[in-house]
C-alpha angles and dihedrals in degrees: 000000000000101000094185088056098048087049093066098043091081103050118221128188114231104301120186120250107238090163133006100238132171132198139239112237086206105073117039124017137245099258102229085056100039097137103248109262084058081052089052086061096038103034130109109198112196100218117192102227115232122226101265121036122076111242093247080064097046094050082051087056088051094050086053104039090061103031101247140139106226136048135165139183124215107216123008111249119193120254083246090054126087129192145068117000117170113223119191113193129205106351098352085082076079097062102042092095091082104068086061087082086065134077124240137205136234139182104209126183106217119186113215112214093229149011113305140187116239096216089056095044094054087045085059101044086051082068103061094051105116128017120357140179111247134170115201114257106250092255097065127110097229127072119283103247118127115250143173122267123181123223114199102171132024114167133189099229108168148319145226109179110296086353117108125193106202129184106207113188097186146133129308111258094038117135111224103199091052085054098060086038086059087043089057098041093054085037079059087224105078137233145218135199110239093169138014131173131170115223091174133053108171103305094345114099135177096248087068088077119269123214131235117210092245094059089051093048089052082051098061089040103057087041091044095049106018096032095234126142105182105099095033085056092056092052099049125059131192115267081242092089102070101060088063093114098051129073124263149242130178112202121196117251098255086068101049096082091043094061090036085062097044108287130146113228113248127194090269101063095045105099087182142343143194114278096233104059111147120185116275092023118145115238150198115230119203140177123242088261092053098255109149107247093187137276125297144199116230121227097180140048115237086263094064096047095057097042105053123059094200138033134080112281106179138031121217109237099174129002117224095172117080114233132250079037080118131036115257118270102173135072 
């Protein structure tokens, strides 16, 4: 195995060095050449949601389409809406909760209920850039409390008589179609949503290539009957990815069993780590060969860190990483 190559295939920004540490090739695997039923437990496939079946639905497709026992979506999309829809299979479910920091973007077709005047509209949308005040509709799946959204972009796209295309680069958690209701109300003439598809979720955009079931379906198959993994490899990603936005830390191998059974990660165990750290950020370990361990919880600054040969730095909040996938090196 070329081990120079395997090292730049998860991108990390400058860390710094605490220990020089090196890792068994026995025990983990690179993620880009986990086999593929390692792949099944650690992938993230970016399906692109048909118009119809509820995401719940859709996530149910994926767990039977390659044979697996767990599936989960990031971010519920309507039956009505179309678009990307993360999907982490096996353990990755675990890790989905983080593209929720993230924003995410929608083009939206809203129908005003009468005739409008295209200065007054962008004025208005110019309002509801920032945070807003918004309640749930009564068919949501979340409590119905109001709450604050930020909008950070609304943009005027195009227009065909009362039909509005609109691009919304917001919060996670925002309701679209509450929004343009709330357009319509403060326009006086109303509004309704008619399409909506995301083409953003956190770092992850449309133009990345999103997957059709079908696709995925012609992939299993040609690695099911044909043995061949190429095309199911493009469609699915390493869970890695997805930890792109939030600071880093690389543990030695001799710590990763010790967090996979329930331990919190000390000074010791930490190779290198991102530069930035700040006490009670929320971080991404990993192992030397860039396999996700799980998300922690910083208790001390960088400087801290550095400075300090002992002491427990972060605390685990949720484990990615089965345990027994390295030897025990702890008593």
């Amino acid at each position: 195995m070329d081990l120079q190559r395997n090292k730049k295939l998860i991108q990390f920004d400058k860390l710094i060095q605490l220990t020089e540490s090196v890792t068994d090739d026995r025990f983990g695997y690179y993620p880009y050449y986990r086999p593929i039923p390692i792949l099944f437990d650690y992938g993230l496939v970016l399906i692109d949601k048909p118009s119809g079946p509820t995401s719940h639905e859709v996530a149910s497709w994926v767990k039977r389409i390659l044979n697996i026992e767990k599936s989960g979506h990031s971010g519920t999309l309507d039956p009505g809406a179309t678009g990307l829809l993360p999907m982490g299979l096996g353990e990755s479910t675990k890790a989905l909760s983080v593209l929720l920091l993230g924003p995410k973007e929608y083009y939206s077709i809203a129908r005003f209920h009468s005739n409008f005047d295209r200065d007054i509209l962008e004025k208005i949308l110019l309002e509801f850039h920032g945070d807003i005040y918004q309640r749930p509709p009564q068919r949501s799946s979340v409590k119905r409390m109001t709450r604050i959204r930020r909008i950070h972009e609304i943009e005027y796209v195009e227009e065909n008589k009362n039909l509005i295309l609109l691009r919304i680069l917001c919060q996670a958690g925002t309701y679209i179609r509450k929004l343009i209701y709330d357009i319509g109300e403060i326009m006086g003439s109303g509004a309704t949503m008619v399409e909506l598809r995301r083409t953003r979720v956190s770092h992850f955009f449309e133009r990345d290539g999103l997957i059709k079931l079908h696709d995925l379906y012609n992939a299993f198959y040609l690695y099911k009957k044909k043995n061949d993994e190429e095309n199911l490899r493009n469609v699915i990603k390493p869970i890695e990815t997805c930890f792109k936005e939030i600071p880093t830390v690389v543990i030695r191998d001799t710590a990763v069993d010790a967090l996979c059974h329930g331990a919190q990660l000390a000074i010791p165990g930490i190779s290198e780590i991102s530069p930035s750290i700040q006490k009670d950020d929320l971080v991404a370990i990993y192992t030397l060969k860039g396999e996700i361990v799980g998300l922690a919880q910083s208790l001390m600054n960088i400087n801290e860190i550095v400075s300090n040969k002992n002491g427990i730095a972060f605390t685990m909040k949720r484990l990615i990483m089965k345990p027994n996938t390295y030897p025990k090196g702890w008593r």
